[in-house]
C-alpha positions in Angstrom: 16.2 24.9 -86.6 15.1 21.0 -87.0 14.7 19.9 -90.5 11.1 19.1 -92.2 11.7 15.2 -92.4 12.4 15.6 -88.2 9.7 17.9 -87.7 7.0 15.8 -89.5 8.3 12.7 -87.7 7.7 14.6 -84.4 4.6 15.6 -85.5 3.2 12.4 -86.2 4.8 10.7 -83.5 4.1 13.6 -80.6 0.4 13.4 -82.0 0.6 9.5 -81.3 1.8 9.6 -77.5 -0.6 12.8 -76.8 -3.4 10.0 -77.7 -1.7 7.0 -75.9 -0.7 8.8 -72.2 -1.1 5.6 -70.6 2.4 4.6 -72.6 3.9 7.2 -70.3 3.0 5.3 -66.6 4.7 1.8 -67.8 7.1 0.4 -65.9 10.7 0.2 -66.9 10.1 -3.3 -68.9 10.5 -4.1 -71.9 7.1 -3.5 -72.9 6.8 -3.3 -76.4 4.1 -2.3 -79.0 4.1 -2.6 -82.5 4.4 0.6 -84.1 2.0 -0.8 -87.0 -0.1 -1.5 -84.6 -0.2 1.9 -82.9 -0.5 3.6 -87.0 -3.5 1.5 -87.9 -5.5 2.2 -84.8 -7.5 5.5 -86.2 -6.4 8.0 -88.1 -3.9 11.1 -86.2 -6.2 14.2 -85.5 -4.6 17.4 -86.8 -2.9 18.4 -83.1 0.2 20.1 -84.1 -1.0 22.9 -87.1 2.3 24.8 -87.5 5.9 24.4 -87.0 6.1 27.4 -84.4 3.7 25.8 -82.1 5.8 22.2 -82.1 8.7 24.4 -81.4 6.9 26.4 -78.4 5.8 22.8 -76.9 9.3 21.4 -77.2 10.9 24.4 -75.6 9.0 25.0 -72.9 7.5 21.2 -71.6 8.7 19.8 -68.8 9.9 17.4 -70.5 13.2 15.8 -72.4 12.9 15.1 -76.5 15.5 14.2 -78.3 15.9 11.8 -81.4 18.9 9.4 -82.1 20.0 8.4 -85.8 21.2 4.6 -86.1 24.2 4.6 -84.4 22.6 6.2 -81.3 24.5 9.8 -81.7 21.5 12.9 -80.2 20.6 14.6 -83.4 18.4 16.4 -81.3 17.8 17.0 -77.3 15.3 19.6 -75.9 13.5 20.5 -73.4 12.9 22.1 -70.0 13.5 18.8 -68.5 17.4 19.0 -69.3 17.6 21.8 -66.8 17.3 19.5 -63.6 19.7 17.3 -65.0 22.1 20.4 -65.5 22.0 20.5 -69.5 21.2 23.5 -71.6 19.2 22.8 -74.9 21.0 21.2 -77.9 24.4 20.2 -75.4 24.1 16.5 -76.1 23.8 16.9 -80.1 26.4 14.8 -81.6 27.2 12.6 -77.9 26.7 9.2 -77.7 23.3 8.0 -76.7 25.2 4.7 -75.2 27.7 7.4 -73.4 25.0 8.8 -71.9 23.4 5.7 -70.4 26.7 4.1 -69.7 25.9 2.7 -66.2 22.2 1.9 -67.4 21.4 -2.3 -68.1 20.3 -3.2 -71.0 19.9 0.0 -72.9 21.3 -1.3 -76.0 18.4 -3.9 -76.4 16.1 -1.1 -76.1 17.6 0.9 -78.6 18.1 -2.2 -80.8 14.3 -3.3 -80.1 13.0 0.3 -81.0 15.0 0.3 -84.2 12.8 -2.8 -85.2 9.7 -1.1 -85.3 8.3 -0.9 -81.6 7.8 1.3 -79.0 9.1 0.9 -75.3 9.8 2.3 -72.3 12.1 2.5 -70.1 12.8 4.5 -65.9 15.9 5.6 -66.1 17.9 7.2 -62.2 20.7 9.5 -62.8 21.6 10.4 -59.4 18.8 11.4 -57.4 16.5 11.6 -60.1 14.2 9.5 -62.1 13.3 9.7 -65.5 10.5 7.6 -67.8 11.7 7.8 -71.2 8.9 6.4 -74.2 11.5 5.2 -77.2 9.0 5.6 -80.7 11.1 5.2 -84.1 11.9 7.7 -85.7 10.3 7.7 -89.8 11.6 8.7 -92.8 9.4 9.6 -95.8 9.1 6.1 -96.9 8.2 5.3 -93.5 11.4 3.3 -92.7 12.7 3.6 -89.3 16.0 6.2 -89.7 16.4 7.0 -86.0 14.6 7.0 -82.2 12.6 9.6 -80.6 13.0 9.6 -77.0 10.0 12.1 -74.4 11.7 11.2 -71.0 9.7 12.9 -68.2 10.8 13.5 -64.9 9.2 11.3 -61.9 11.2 11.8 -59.2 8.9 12.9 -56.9 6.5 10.1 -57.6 8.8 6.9 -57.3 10.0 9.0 -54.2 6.7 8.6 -52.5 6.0 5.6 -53.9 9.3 4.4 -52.1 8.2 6.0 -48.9 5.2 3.8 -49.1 6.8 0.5 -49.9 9.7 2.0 -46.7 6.5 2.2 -44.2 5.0 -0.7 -45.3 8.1 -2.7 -44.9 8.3 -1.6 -41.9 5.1 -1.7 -40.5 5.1 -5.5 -40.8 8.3 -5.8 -39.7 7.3 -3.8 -36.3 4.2 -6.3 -36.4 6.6 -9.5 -36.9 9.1 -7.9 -34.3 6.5 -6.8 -31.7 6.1 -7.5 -28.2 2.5 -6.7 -28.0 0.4 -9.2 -29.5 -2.0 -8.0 -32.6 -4.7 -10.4 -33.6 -7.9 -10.4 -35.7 -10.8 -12.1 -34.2 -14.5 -12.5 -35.8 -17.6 -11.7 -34.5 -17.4 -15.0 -32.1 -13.7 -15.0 -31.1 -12.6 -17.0 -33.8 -8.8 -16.0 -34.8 -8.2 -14.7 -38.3 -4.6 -13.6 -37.5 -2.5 -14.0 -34.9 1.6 -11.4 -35.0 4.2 -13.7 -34.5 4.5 -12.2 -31.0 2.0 -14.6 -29.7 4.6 -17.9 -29.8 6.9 -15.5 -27.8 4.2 -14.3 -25.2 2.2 -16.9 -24.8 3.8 -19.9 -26.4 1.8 -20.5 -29.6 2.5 -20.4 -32.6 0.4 -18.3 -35.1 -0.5 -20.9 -37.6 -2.0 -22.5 -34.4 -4.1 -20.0 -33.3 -6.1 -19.6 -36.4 -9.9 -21.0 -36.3 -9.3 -21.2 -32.6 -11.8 -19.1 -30.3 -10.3 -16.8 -28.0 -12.2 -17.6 -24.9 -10.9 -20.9 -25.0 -7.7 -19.2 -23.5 -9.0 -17.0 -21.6 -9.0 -17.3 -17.3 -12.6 -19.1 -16.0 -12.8 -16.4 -13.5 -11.9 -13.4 -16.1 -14.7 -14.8 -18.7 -17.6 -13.2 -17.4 -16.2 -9.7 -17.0 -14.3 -10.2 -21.1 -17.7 -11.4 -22.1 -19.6 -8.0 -20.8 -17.2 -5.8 -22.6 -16.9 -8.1 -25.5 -20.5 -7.3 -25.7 -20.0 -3.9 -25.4 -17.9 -3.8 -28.5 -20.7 -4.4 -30.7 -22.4 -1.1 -30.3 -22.6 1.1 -32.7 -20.3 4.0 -32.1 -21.4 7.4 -32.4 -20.0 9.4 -35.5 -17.4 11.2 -33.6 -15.8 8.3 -31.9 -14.3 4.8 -32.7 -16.0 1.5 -30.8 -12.8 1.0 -28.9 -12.6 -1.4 -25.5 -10.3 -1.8 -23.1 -10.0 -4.9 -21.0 -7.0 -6.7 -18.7 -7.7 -10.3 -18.4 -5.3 -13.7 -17.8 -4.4 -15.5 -21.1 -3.3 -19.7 -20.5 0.4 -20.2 -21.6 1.2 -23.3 -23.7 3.2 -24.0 -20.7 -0.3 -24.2 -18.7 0.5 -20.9 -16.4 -1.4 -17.7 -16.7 -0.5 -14.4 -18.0 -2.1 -10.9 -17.1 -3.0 -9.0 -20.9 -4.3 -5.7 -21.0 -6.0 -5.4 -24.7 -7.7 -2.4 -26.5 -10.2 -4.0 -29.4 -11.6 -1.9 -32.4 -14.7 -2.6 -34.0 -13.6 -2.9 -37.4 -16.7 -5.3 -38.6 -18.0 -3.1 -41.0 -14.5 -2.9 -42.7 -14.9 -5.2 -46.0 -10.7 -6.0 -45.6 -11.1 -6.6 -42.1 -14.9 -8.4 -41.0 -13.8 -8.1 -37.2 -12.4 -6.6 -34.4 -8.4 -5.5 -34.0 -6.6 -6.1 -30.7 -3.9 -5.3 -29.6 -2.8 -6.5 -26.4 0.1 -6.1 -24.2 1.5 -8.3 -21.5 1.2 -6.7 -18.1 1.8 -9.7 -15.8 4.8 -8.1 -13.8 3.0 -4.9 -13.2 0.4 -6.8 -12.1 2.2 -8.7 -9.8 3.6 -5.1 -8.8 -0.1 -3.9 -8.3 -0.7 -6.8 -5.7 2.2 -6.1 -4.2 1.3 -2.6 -3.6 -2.3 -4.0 -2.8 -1.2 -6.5 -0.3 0.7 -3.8 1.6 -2.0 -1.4 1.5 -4.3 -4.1 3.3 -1.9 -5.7 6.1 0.0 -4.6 8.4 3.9 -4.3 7.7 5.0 -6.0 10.8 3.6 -8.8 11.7 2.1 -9.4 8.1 -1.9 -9.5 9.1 -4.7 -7.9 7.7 -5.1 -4.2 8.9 -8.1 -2.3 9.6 -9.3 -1.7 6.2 -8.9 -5.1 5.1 -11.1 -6.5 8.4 -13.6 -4.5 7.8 -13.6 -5.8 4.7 -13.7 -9.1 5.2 -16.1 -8.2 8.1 -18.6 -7.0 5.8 -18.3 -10.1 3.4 -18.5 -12.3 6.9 -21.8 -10.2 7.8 -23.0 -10.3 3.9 -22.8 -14.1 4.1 -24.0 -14.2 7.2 -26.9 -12.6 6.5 -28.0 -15.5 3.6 -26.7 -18.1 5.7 -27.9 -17.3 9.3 -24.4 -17.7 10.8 -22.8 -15.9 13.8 -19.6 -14.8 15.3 -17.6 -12.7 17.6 -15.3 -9.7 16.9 -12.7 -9.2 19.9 -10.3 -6.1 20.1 -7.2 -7.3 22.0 -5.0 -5.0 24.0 -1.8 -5.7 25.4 -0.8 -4.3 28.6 2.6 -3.3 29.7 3.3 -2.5 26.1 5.0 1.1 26.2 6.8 0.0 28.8 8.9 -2.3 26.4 9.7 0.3 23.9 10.8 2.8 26.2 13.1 0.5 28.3 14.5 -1.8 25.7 13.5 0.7 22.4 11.0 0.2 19.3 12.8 -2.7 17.2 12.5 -4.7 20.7 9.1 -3.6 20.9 8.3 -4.6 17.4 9.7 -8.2 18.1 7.7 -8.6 20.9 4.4 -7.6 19.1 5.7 -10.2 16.2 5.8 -12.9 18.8 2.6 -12.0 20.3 0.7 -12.3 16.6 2.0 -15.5 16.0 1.5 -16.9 19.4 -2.4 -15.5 18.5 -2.3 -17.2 15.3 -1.7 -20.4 16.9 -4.5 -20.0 19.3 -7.1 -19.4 16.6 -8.7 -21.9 14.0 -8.3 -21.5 10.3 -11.6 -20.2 9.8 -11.1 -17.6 12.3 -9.1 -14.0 11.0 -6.8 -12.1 13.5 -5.7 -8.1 12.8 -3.5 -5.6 13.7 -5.3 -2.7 14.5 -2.3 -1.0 15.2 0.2 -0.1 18.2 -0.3 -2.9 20.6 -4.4 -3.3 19.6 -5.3 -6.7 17.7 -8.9 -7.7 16.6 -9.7 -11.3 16.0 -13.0 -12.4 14.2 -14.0 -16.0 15.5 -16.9 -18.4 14.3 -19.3 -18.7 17.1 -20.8 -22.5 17.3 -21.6 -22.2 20.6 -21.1 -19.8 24.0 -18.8 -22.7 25.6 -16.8 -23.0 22.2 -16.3 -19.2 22.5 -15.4 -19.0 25.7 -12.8 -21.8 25.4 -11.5 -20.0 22.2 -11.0 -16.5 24.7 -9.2 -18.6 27.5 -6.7 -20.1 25.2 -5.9 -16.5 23.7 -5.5 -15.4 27.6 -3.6 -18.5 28.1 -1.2 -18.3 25.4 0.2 -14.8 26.5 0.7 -15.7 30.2 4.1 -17.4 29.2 7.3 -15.1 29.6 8.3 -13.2 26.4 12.1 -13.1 26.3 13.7 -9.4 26.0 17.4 -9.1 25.7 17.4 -11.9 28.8 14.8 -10.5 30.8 11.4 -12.5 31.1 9.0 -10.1 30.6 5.5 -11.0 31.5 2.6 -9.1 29.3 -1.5 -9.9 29.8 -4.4 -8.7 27.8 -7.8 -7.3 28.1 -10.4 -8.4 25.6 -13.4 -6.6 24.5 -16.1 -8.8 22.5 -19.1 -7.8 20.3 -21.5 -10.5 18.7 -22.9 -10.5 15.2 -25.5 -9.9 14.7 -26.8 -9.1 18.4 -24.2 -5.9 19.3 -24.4 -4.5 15.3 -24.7 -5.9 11.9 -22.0 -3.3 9.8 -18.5 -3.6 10.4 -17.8 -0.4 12.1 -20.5 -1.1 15.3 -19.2 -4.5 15.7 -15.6 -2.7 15.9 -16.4 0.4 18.0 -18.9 -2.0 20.8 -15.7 -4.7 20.9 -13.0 -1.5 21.5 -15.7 -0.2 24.4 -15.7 -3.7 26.0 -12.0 -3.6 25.8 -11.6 -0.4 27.7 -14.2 -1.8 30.4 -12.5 -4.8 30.7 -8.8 -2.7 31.6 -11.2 -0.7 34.3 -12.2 -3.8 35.9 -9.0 -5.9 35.4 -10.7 -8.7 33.7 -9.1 -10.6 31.1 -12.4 -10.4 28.7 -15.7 -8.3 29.1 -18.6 -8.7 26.8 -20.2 -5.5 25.2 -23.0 -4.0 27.2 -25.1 -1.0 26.4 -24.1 0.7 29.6 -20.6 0.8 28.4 -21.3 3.2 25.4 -22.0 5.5 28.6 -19.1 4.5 30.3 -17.3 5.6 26.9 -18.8 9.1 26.6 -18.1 9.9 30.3 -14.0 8.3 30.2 -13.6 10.8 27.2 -15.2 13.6 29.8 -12.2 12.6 31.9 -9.8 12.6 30.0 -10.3 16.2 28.5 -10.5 17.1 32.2 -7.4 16.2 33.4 -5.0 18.4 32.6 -7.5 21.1 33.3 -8.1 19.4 37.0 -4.3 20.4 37.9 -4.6 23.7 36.5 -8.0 24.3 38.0 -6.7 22.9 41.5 -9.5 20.0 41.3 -7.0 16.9 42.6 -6.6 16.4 45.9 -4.9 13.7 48.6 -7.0 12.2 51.4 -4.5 10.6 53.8 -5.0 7.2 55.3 -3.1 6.4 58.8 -0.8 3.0 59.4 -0.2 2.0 63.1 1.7 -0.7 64.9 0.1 -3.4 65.4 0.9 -4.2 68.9 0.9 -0.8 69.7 -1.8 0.9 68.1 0.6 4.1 67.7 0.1 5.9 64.2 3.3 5.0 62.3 3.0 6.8 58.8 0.0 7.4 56.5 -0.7 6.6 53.1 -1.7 9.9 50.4 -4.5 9.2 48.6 -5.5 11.0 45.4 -9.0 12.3 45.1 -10.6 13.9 42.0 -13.2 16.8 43.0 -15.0 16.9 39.8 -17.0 19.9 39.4 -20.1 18.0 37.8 -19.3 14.9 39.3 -18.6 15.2 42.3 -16.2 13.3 44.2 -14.0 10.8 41.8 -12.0 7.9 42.9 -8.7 6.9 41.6 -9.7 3.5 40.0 -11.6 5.8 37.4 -8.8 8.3 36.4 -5.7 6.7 36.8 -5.8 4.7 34.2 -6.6 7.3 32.2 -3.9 9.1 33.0 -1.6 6.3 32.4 -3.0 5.8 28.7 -2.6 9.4 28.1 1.2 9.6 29.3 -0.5 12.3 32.1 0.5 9.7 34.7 4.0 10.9 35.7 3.1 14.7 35.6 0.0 13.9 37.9 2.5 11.5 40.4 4.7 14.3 40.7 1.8 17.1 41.9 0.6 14.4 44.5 5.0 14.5 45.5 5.1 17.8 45.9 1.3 18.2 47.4 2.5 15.2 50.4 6.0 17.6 51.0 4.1 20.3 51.1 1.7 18.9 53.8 4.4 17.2 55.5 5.8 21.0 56.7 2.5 22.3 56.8 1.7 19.3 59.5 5.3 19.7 60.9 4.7 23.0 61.8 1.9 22.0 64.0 4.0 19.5 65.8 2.8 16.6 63.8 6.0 14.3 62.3 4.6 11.3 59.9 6.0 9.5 57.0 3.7 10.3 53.8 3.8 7.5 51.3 2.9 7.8 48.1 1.9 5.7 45.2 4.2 5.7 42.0 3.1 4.1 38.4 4.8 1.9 36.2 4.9 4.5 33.9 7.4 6.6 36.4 9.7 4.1 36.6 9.9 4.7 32.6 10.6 8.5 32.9 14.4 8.6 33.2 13.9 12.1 34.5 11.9 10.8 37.2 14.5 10.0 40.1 16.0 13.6 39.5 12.6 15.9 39.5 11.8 14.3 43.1 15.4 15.3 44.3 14.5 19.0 42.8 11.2 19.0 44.6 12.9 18.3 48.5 15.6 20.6 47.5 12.5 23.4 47.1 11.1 22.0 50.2 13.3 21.2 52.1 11.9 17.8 53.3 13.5 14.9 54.8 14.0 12.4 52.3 13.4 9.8 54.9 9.5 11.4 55.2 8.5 10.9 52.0 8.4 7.0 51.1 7.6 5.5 47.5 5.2 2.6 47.1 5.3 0.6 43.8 2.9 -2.2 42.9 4.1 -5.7 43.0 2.9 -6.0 39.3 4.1 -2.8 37.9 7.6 -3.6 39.7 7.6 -7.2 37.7 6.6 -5.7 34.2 10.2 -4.6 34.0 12.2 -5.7 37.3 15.4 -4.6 35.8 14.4 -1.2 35.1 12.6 -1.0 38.1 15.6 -1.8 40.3 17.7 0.9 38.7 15.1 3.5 39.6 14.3 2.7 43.0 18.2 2.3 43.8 18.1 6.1 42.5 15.2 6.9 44.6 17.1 5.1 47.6 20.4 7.1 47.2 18.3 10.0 47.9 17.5 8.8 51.0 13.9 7.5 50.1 12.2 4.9 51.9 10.6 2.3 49.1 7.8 -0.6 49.6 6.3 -3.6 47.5 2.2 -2.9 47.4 -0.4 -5.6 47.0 2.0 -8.3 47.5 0.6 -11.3 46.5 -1.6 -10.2 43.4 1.5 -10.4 40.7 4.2 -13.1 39.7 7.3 -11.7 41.1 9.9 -13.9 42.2 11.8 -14.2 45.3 15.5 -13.5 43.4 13.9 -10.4 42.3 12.3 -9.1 45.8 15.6 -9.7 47.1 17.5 -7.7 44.8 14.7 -5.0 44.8 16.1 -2.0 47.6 13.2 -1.9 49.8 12.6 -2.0 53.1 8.8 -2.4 53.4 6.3 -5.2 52.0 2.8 -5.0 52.1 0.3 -7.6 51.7 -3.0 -6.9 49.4 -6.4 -7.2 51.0 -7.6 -9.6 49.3 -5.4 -11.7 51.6 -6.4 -10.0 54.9 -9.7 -9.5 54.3 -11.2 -13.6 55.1 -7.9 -14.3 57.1 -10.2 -15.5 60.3 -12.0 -17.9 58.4 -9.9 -19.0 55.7 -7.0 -20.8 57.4 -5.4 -21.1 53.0 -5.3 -16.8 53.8 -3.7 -17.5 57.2 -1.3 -19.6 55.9 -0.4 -17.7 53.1 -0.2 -14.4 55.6 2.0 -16.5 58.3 4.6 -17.5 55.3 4.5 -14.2 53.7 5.4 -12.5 57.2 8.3 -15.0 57.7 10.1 -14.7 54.3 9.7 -11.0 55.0 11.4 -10.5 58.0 14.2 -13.5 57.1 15.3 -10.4 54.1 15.0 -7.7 56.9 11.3 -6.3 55.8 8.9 -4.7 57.2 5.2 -6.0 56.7 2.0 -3.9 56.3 -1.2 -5.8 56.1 -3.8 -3.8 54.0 -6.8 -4.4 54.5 -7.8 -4.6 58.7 -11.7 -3.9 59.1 -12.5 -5.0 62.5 -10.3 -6.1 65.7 -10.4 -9.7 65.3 -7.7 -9.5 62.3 -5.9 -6.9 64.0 -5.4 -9.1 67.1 -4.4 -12.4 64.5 -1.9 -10.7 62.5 -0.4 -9.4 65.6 -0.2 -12.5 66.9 1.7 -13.8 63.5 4.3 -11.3 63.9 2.9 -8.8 61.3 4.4 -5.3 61.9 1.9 -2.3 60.9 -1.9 -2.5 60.1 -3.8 -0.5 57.6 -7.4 -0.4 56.9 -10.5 1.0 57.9 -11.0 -0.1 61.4 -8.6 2.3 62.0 -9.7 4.9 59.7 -10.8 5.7 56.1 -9.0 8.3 54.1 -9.4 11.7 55.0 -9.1 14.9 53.9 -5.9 17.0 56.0 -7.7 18.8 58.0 -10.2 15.6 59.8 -7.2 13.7 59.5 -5.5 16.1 62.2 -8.8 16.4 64.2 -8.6 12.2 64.2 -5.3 11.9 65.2 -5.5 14.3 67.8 -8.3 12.3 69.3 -6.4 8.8 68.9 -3.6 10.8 70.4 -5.9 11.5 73.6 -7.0 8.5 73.8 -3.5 6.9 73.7 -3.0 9.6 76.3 -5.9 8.0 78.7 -4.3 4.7 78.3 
C-alpha cells in the first residue's frame, strides 16, 4: 500500500516525534528546529519493528498523517482523525496541499520552511474544529528532503476550554472594572493593595490614589470602634469547615467631604501567597439606610404631631435615669391630659380633632426648655420630662403649661376652650425605671381630674385610689343591672315663700362592699368610659317614674335632673328622652334638664342645638354652677333656658364677703333683665336665705332646707313642711 522509501521515512520520522511529544503542544508559530539537530540527538530506538504494525498505528490513531511531495500534492493522508473532518482514508491523495489550506495565512512559508530542513508547527481551525499539525521533511535514501510529513491532531476540545477560560477571565475583570460594589485588597493594617475602579464612582477616589493608604483613615470617628472589633475578629483562625468571613456596615468619607453608609463582607485570605490579605467587597447602602431611619424614626414618634412616642420616652427616660444616676441629677415626668377632648371629634370629627391636638403639642413645645422632652402618649395624653433645678423652677414650668392652654383654640369659628390635668412623678424619689416614673405620673393625673386641680403630685395613697377607681369601673354596668343606683332628691323653695317649688334628683351609688358612693367618685368614671349617657338616661326614666309614683299620692313637683357633656354629644339623645315620656306618659314640663355652665361652654354651638331639641319637647332647661366656667353673655342669651343657678361657692360666704354679694346682686339682675329665673345653691342657715331674698333672688336650694333624701323621707319631709306651712 505505501512504498518502502515512504514507509522507512515514516518510520524514522514517527519514531522521532513519539520521542519529542512536547513538539506536539507548540503553538501555531513558526517554531522551527533543525532536523539535523533533531538526527544527531541519540540514536532512534527500534519502535516500529514491522510494516503491519506502522500500518495498524496509522489506521487506527486519532490522528491525521499524510505526506506531500514538492509541489505540495497528498501522496498520502490517513487516519482516524479525517473522519471528524468528513474524509475517508486516501480522499485527498493527489489534491493540493495549498487547496486544502486555502483560507489558512501563511501556509506556504511553512511548507517552504519545512522543505529546508526543519520541523514546525502549525494550529490550523476548519470550521469548528482545531487541528495541531507537526510538518517533519520527508527523506529520501540519500537523506535529501523529497516531500513533508504532516501528524495533525485534533484539539478542539482543548483550545475550547482554554477559550472558556480566557471568556471568564475577560469577563471577570470586566464585571470588576464595571462594578458598583467596591472590591479592594487591604493588608494586615488596612493598607490598600487594590482598589476596583468602582471606588472613583462611589466614593470619589480614584484607585491609583487609594493605594498605600489605610482604610481607617476613611472611615466615620464614631463607626471606628465598632470596624475595629470586627476587624479584629477577622484574624481568627477559622475552623476547617468554614471561611473567616466578616460582615460589617460602616460610613466611608466622600472626596466631596459627605459620608456614605457601606455594608462590606471581608475574607481572610492572609495565608494566600497571591493574595497576603483580606478581600472586601463592599456595597453602598446609604439610601437604604436613610430608608431604615426613616422607618426607625416613625416607629419611635408619633405620626401626628411628630414627637417622640412611648417607646422612644422610655427610652430616653432610661438614658435620663442612667445619667442621672453618675451625675446625681433630678427631674420630673408629667402625664398631661386634655379635657373636653372627645368632645371635639365627635362634634366637629377626627381631622378637626387631630388639628387641635397639633396645636396643643406645639403650644407645649413652646412652654418647655430645650433640655426638657415632651411625648405623645397617645389620644389626647402627653408626657413631658422637665429638668428639675429647683421646686419654684418646677412649679413655674407647670403654670406656664396650664397657662398656655387657657387661650381659645379656634374650631371651624367656634372658640373652643380646652384645660388640662397634670399628674407628676419625681426621679428619683417616686421610682428610678422608666415604667414607675410613668405609671405614679398617670395615677396623679387621674387624681388631679377627681379633684379638679390643674396639677397633683404623686402620692402613695393614690396607688390605692387607682386599685379602688378600676373596682368602679368594672362595677358599673353591673350596678344598673344589679339595681345598685339610686336618686336621693333634694327640695327647691321660694325664697319669699318658703313653698317647695321643684327638687333636684340626685344619683346615689349603693355599693355592695362599699357602702354608700357619691357621685363625685363615679361620674367621672362613667364619662371616661362613654357609660355616662346610658347611666343619665336610667336616672330620666327612674325621676318619670317617681314623678307618677309621687303623683298618684297627690304630690305634683318638677324633677330636675343633671345631664353631661357627653349627652349633649349623643345625637340620639334628644329623641330617647321623647321615647321615655311617650312610655310614661309624663308631662314634659315636669321633668327639667340642668347642664353645667362649663360643660355648656366646651361646645356652646352644639349645646344650643340640643337643648333647643330638648325645649321643643316641652322641657324646661337651666345653667348650673353659674359662675365657675367662662361663658359669655352672647352665648347665655342665645342658650333656650329659662332657669340660672348660681354655684355655692358664691352663696356660701355671701354675709361676710360683700365681693360674693356683689357678684350675687349683679348676677340676679342680668338674669331677670333676659327673663331667668335664679336659684341660689348653696343656703345653709337663715341669714343667706333672708339676704338673697332681699336681692331679688327667686328660689333657694341647700341644706337648711334639707339634704338629699331617699323617696320615701323625702315624702315624710314634705308632708311635715306641708303642716307646718299649714299652721302658718
Amino acid at each position: 500500500m505505501y512504498g518502502d522509501g515512504v514507509m522507512k521515512q515514516l518510520d524514522e520520522n514517527l519514531s522521532q516525534l513519539l520521542k519529542r511529544p512536547d513538539l506536539a503542544d507548540q503553538e501555531a508559530q513558526d517554531n522551527t528546529v533543525p532536523i539535523e539537530a533533531e538526527t544527531s540527538r541519540a540514536p532512534q530506538p527500534d519502535i516500529v519493528t514491522s510494516d503491519q504494525l506502522l500500518r495498524t498505528v496509522v489506521e487506527n490513531a486519532p490522528i491525521i498523517l499524510f505526506t506531500l511531495d514538492h509541489a505540495g500534492i497528498f501522496t498520502m493522508c490517513e487516519g482516524q482523525g479525517l473522519q471528524v473532518l468528513g474524509l475517508h482514508s486516501g480522499e485527498l491523495v493527489g489534491t493540493s496541499f495549498f487547496d486544502f489550506h486555502k483560507d489558512t495565512p501563511n501556509i506556504l512559508n511553512k511548507f517552504l520552511h519545512v522543505l529546508d530542513g526543519n520541523a514546525t508547527t502549525s494550529v490550523n481551525r476548519f470550521g469548528d474544529l482545531y487541528f495541531t499539525t507537526l510538518y517533519l521533511p520527508l527523506l529520501d535514501s540519500n537523506g535529501s528532503v523529497s516531500g513533508v510529513i504532516g501528524i495533525a491532531s485534533n484539539i478542539t476540545e482543548r483550545v475550547k476550554a482554554e477559550q472558556t477560560f480566557e471568556v471568564s477571565e475577560r469577563k471577570v475583570r470586566t464585571m470588576i472594572e464595571q462594578a458598583t460594589d467596591l472590591i479592594l485588597i487591604l493588608q494586615a493594617s488596612g493598607v490598600f493593595t487594590y482598589a476596583s475602579p468602582s471606588h472613583q464612582r462611589v466614593i470619589g477616589y480614584a484607585p491609583e490614589d487609594l493605594i498605600g493608604k489605610n482604610v481607617f483613615d476613611f472611615i466615620h470617628p464614631d463607626d471606628k470602634k465598632r470596624v475595629h472589633i470586627a476587624w479584629a475578629g477577622a484574624f481568627e483562625a477559622a475552623d476547617e469547615t468554614a471561611e473567616n468571613i466578616v460582615t460589617i456596615e460602616c460610613r466611608l468619607r466622600h472626596a466631596n467631604g459627605s459620608w456614605i453608609t457601606i455594608e462590606a463582607i471581608a475574607r481572610n485570605c492572609l495565608d494566600d501567597p497571591d493574595i497576603q490579605g483580606f478581600i472586601i467587597n463592599a456595597h453602598d447602602v446609604s439610601e437604604r439606610f436613610v430608608v431604615q431611619e426613616q422607618l426607625r424614626y416613625q416607629l419611635l414618634h408619633d405620626n401626628l404631631t411628630d414627637l417622640p412616642n412611648r417607646t422612644l420616652l422610655l427610652d430616653i427616660l432610661d438614658r435620663f435615669i442612667e445619667d442621672g444616676a453618675k451625675t446625681k441629677k433630678e427631674f420630673a415626668l408629667i402625664v398631661l391630659d386634655l379635657n373636653g377632648f372627645r368632645d371635639i371629634n365627635d362634634t366637629f370629627g377626627y381631622a378637626e380633632g387631630d388639628r387641635l391636638l397639633s396645636d396643643a403639642a406645639c403650644r407645649l413645645r413652646q412652654a418647655i426648655s430645650d433640655s426638657s422632652t415632651i411625648a405623645r402618649l397617645g389620644g389626647d395624653e402627653f408626657a413631658i420630662m422637665l429638668p428639675t433645678e429647683s421646686a419654684e423652677m418646677l412649679t413655674e414650668r407647670l403654670t406656664a403649661l396650664s397657662t398656655i392652654l387657657e387661650e381659645p383654640f379656634i374650631i371651624e369659628g367656634h372658640a373652643l376652650h380646652i384645660d388640662a390635668n397634670m399628674g407628676i412623678s419625681l426621679y428619683p424619689t417616686h421610682g428610678d425605671d422608666p415604667t414607675t416614673l410613668l405609671r405614679r405620673a398617670d395615677v396623679a393625673m387621674f387624681a388631679a381630674k377627681r379633684s379638679h386641680r390643674p396639677f397633683v403630685y404623686y402620692e402613695s395613697g393614690h396607688d390605692q385610689d387607682t386599685a379602688q377607681r378600676l373596682e368602679l369601673i368594672s362595677g358599673l354596668r353591673h350596678a344598673v343591672l344589679a339595681n345598685e343606683f339610686m336618686l336621693y332628691y333634694q327640695p327647691k323653695a321660694q325664697t319669699s315663700t318658703g313653698i317647695i317649688h321643684s327638687v333636684e334628683a340626685l344619683i346615689r351609688w349603693q355599693h355592695p362592699a362599699r357602702g354608700l358612693i357619691f357621685p363625685d367618685s363615679f361620674i367621672p368614671l362613667a364619662e371616661q368610659t362613654g357609660f355616662i349617657t346610658a347611666l343619665t338616661l336610667w336616672a330620666v326614666e327612674r325621676a318619670m317614674k317617681q314623678y307618677k309614683d309621687w303623683q298618684a299620692k297627690g304630690i305634683e313637683l318638677e324633677i330636675a335632673v343633671n345631664l353631661s357633656m357627653w349627652d349633649l354629644h349623643d345625637v340620639s339623645f334628644p329623641a330617647k328622652v321623647a321615647a321615655l315620656f311617650e312610655r310614661y306618659d309624663v308631662p314634659t314640663y315636669r321633668i327639667r334638664m340642668e347642664v353645667t355652665e362649663s360643660s355648656a361652654m366646651a361646645d356652646p354651638g352644639l349645646t344650643i342645638s340640643v337643648l333647643k331639641r330638648l325645649t321643643a319637647l316641652g322641657i324646661s332647661c337651666s345653667i348650673d354652677d353659674f359662675g365657675t366656667g367662662y361663658s359669655s353673655l352672647t352665648y347665655i342669651t342665645r342658650l333656650p333656658i329659662d332657669e340660672l343657678k348660681i354655684d355655692r361657692t358664691f352663696i356660701q360666704h355671701i354675709i361676710d364677703t360683700p365681693a360674693d354679694e356683689a357678684i350675687v346682686r349683679s348676677t340676679i339682675t342680668m338674669a331677670h333683665s333676659l327673663g331667668l329665673h335664679v336659684v341660689a345653691e348653696g343656703v345653709e342657715d337663715a341669714s343667706t336665705l333672708e339676704l338673697l331674698d332681699r336681692l331679688g333672688c327667686d328660689i333657694a336650694q341647700g341644706y337648711y332646707l334639707s339634704r338629699p333624701l331617699p323617696p320615701e323621707d323625702f315624702v315624710r319631709w314634705l308632708q311635715v313642711k306641708e303642716r307646718s306651712f299649714a299652721a302658718c
